[in-house]
PyMOL commands that place a pseudoatom at each C-alpha (Angstrom):
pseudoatom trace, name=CA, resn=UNK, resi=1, chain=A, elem=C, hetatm=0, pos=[0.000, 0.000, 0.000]
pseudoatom trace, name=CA, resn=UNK, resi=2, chain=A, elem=C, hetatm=0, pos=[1.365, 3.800, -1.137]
pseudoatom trace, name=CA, resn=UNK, resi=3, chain=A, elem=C, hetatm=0, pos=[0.847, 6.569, 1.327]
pseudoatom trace, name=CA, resn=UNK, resi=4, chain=A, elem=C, hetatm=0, pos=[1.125, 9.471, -0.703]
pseudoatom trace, name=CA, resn=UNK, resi=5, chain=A, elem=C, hetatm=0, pos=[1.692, 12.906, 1.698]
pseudoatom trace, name=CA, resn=UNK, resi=6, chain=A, elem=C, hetatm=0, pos=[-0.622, 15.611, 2.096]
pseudoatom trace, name=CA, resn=UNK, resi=7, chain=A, elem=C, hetatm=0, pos=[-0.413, 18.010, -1.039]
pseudoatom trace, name=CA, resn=UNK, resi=8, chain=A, elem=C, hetatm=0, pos=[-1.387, 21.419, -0.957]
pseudoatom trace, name=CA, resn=UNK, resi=9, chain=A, elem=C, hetatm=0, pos=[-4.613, 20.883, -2.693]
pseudoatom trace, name=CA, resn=UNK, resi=10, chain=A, elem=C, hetatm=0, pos=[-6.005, 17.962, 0.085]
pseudoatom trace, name=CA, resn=UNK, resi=11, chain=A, elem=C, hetatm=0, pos=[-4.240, 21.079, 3.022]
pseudoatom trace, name=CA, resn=UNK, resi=12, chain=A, elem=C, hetatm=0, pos=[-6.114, 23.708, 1.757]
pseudoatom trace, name=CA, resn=UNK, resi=13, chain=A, elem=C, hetatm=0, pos=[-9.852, 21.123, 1.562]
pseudoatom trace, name=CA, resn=UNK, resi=14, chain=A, elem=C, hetatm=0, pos=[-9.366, 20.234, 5.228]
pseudoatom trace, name=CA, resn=UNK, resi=15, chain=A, elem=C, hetatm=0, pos=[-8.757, 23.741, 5.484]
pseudoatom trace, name=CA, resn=UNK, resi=16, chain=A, elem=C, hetatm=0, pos=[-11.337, 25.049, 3.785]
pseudoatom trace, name=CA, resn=UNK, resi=17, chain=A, elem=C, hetatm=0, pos=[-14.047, 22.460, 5.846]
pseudoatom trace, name=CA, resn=UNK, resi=18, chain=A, elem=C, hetatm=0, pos=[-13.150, 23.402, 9.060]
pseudoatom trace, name=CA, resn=UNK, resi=19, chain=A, elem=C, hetatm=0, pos=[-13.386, 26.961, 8.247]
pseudoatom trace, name=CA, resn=UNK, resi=20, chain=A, elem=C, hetatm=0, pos=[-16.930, 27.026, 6.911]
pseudoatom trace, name=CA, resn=UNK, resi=21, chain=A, elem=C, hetatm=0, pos=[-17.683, 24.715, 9.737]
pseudoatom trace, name=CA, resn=UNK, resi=22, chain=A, elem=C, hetatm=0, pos=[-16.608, 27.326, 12.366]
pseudoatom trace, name=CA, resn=UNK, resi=23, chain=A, elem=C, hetatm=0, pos=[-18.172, 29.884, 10.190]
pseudoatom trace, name=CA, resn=UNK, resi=24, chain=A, elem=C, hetatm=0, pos=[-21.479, 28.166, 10.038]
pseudoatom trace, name=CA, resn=UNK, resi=25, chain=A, elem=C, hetatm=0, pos=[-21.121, 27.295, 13.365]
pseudoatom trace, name=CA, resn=UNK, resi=26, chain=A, elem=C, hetatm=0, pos=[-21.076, 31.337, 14.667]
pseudoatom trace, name=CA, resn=UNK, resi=27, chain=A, elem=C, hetatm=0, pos=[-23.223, 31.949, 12.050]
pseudoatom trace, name=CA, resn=UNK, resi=28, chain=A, elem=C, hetatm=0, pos=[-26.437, 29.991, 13.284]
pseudoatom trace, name=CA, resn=UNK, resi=29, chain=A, elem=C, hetatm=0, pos=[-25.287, 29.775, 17.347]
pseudoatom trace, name=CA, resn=UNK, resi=30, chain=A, elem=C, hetatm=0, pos=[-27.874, 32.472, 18.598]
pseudoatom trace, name=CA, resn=UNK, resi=31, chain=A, elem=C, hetatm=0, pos=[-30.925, 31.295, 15.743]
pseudoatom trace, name=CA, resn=UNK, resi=32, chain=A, elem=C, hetatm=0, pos=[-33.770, 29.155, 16.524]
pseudoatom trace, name=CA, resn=UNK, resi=33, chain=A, elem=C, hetatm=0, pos=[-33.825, 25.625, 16.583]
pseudoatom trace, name=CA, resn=UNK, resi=34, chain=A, elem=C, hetatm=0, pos=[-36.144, 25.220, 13.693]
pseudoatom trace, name=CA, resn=UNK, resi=35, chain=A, elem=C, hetatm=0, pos=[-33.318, 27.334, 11.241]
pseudoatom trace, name=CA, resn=UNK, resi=36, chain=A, elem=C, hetatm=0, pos=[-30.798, 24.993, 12.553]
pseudoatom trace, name=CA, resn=UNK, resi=37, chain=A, elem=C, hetatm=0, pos=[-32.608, 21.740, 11.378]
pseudoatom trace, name=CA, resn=UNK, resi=38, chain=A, elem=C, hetatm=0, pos=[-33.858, 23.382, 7.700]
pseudoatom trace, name=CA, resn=UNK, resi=39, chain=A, elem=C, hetatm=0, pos=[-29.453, 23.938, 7.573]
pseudoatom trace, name=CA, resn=UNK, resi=40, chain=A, elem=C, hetatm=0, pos=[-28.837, 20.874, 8.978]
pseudoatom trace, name=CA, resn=UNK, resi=41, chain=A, elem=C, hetatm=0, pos=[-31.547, 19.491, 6.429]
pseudoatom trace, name=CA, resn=UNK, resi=42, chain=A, elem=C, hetatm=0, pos=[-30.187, 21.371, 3.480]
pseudoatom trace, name=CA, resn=UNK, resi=43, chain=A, elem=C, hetatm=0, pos=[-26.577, 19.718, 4.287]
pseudoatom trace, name=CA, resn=UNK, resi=44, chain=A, elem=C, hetatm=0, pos=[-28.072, 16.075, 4.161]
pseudoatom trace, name=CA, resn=UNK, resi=45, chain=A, elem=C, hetatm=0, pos=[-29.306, 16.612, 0.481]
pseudoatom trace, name=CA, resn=UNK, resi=46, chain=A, elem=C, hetatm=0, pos=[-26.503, 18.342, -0.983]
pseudoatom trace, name=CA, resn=UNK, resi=47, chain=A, elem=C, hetatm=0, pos=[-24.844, 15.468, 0.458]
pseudoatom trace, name=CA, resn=UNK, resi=48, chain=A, elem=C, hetatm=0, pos=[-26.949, 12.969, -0.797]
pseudoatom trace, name=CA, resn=UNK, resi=49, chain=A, elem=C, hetatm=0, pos=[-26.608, 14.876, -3.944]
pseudoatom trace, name=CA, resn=UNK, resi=50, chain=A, elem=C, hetatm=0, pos=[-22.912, 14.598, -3.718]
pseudoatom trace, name=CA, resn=UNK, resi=51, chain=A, elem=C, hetatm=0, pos=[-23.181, 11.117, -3.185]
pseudoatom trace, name=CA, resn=UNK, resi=52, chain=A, elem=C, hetatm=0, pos=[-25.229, 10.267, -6.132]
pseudoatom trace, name=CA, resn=UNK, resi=53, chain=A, elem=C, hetatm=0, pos=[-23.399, 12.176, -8.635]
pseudoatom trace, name=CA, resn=UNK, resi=54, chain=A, elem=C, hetatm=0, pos=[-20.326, 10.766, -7.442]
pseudoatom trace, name=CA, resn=UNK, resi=55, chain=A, elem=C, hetatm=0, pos=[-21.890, 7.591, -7.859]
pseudoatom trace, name=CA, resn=UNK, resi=56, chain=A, elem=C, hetatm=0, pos=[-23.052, 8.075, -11.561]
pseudoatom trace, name=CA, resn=UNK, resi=57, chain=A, elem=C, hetatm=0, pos=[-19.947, 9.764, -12.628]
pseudoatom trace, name=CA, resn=UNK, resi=58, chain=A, elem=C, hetatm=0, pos=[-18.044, 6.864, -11.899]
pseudoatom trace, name=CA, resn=UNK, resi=59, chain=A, elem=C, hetatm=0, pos=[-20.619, 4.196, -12.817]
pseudoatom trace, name=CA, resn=UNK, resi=60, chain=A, elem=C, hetatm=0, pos=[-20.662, 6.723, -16.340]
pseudoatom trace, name=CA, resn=UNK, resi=61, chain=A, elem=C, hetatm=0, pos=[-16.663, 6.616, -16.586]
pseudoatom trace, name=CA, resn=UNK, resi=62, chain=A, elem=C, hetatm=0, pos=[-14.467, 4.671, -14.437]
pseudoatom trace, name=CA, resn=UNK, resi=63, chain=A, elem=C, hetatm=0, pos=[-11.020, 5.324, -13.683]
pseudoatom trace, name=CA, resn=UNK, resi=64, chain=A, elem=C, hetatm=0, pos=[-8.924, 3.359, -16.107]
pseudoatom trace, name=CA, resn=UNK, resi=65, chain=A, elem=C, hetatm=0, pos=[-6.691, 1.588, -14.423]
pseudoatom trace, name=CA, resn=UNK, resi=66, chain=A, elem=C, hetatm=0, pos=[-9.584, 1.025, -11.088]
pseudoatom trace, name=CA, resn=UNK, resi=67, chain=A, elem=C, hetatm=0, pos=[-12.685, -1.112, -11.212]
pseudoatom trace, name=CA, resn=UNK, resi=68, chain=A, elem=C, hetatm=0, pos=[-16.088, 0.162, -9.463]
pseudoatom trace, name=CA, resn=UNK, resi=69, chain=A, elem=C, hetatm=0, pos=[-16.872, -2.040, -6.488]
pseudoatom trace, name=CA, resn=UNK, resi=70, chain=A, elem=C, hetatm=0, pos=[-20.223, -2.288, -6.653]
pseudoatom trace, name=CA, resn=UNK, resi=71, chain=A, elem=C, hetatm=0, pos=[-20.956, -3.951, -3.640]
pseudoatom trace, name=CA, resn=UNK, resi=72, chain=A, elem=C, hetatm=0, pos=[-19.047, -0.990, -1.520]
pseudoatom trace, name=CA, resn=UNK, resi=73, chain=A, elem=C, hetatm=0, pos=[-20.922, 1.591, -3.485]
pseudoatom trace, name=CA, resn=UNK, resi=74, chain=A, elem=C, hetatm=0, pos=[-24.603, 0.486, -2.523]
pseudoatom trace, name=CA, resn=UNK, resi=75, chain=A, elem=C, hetatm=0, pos=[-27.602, 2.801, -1.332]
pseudoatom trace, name=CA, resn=UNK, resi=76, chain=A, elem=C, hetatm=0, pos=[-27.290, 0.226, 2.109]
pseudoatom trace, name=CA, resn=UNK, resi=77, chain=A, elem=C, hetatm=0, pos=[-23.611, 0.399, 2.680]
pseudoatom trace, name=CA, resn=UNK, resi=78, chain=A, elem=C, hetatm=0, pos=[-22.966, 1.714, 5.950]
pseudoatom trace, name=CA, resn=UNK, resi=79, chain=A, elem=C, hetatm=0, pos=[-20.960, 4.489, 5.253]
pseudoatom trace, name=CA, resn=UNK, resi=80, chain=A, elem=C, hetatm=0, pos=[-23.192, 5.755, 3.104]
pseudoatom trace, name=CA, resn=UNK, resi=81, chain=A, elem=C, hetatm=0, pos=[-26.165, 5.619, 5.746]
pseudoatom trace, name=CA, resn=UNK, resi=82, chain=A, elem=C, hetatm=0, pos=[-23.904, 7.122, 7.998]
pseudoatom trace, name=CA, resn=UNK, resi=83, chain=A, elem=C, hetatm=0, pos=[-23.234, 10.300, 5.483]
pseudoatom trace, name=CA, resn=UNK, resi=84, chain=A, elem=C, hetatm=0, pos=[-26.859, 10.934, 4.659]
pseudoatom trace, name=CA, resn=UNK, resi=85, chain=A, elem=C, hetatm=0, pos=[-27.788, 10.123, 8.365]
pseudoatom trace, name=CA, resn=UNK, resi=86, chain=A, elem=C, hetatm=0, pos=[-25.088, 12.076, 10.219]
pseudoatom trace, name=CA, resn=UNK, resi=87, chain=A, elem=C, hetatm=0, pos=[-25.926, 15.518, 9.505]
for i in range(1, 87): cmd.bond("trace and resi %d" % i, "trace and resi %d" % (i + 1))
show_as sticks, trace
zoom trace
């Protein structure tokens, strides 16, 4: 198995996350509880949505020299429960 190091582009995603996490964070801390669950709603589909166009992308073009694991890319795989759950 290769490790490869953390480039600059992966640095400034992580980055980028926790920054609009703090930022949404102080941006909802004093609002009702109903605003935070439509956000907290609106997160779960755009990551669903994320989800299924990865999904289809790859199903549409696979990465050469990869195959597509179906059976790890499932609706019921727990990970992706977990990522439409979580929020």
């Amino acid at each position: 198995m290769v490790v490869a190091p953390l480039t600059w582009p992966w640095a400034f995603l992580v980055i980028t996350v926790a920054a609009a996490g703090i930022g949404v964070h102080f941006l909802l801390r004093h609002r009702a509880r109903q605003t935070k669950r439509w956000w907290l709603l609106g997160l779960a589909v755009l990551n669903l949505g994320f989800s299924i166009a990865f999904n289809v992308a790859y199903l549409v073009q696979p990465a050469p020299e990869t195959t597509f694991p179906p059976f790890q890319n499932l609706p019921l795989h727990l990970c992706t429960i977990m990522s439409w759950l979580m929020p």
